[in-house]
C-alpha positions as CSV (number, residue, x, y, z in Angstrom):
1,X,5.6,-11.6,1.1
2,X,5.0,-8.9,-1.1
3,X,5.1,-5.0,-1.9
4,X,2.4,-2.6,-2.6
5,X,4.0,-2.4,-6.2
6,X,2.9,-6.2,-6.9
7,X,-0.2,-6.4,-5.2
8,X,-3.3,-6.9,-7.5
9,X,-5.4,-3.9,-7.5
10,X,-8.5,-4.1,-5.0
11,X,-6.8,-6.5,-2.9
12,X,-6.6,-6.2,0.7
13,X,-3.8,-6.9,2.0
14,X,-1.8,-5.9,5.8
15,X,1.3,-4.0,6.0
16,X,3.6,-6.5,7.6
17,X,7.0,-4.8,7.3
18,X,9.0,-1.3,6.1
19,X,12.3,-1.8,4.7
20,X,13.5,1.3,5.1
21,X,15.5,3.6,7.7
22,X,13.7,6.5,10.3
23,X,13.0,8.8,7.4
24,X,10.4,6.3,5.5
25,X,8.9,5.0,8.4
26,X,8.4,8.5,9.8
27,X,7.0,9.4,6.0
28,X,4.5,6.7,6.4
29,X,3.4,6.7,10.1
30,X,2.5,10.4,9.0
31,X,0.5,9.5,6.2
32,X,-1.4,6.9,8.5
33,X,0.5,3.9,7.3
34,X,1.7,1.4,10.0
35,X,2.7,-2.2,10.7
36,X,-0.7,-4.2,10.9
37,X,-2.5,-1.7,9.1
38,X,-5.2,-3.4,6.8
39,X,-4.7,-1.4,3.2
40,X,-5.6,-2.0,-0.7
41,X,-4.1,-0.5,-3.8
42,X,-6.9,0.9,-5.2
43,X,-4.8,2.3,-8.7
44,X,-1.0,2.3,-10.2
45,X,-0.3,5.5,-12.9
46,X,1.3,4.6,-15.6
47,X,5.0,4.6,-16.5
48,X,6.1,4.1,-13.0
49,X,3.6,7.1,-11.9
50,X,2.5,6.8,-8.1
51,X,0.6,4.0,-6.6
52,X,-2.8,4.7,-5.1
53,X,-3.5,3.1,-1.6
54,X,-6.4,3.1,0.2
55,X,-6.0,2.7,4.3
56,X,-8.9,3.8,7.4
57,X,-10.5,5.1,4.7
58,X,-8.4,7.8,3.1
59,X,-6.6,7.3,0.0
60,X,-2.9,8.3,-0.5
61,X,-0.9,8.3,-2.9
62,X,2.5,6.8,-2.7
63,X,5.7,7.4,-5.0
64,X,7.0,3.5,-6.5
65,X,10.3,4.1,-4.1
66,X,8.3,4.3,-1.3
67,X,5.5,1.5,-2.1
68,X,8.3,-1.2,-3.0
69,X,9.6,-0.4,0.9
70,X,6.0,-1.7,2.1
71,X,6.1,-5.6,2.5
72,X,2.5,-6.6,2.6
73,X,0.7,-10.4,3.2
74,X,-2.3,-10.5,1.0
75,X,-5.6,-11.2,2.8
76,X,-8.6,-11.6,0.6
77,X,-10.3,-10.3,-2.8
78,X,-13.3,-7.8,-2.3
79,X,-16.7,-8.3,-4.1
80,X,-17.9,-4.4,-3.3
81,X,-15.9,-3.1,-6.5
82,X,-18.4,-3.3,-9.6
83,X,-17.0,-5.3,-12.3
């Protein structure tokens, strides 16, 4: 398993765990982020900026401290994106 921080950009990927106590969680299930949720990384800023997540359509960004507590599983590469 993996975090948001390491996932490839434009991958999907499911949210299978958050290491973190009530506060992240709560943080999260506000922004729309939960356990079994289907989300991509659609950007990362640079110099440990924010990471830029994608999820029901929405995209959020989430501070590196936060991202590294989301344990994803990655699921497959989409073709929509131009290259």
């Amino acid at each position: 398993m993996t975090t948001l921080v390491d996932v490839e950009l434009d991958r999907e990927t499911t949210v299978t765990d958050i290491d973190g106590g009530m506060r992240v969680r709560t943080h999260l299930n506000t922004l729309g982020i939960h356990v079994g949720d289907a989300i991509r990384v659609v950007e990362r800023a640079p110099f440990r900026g924010p990471v830029l997540v994608e999820i029901h359509g929405t995209r959020v960004a989430l501070g590196r401290g936060v991202a590294k507590k989301v344990r994803v599983e990655a699921d497959a590469v989409r073709s929509d994106r131009p290259a």
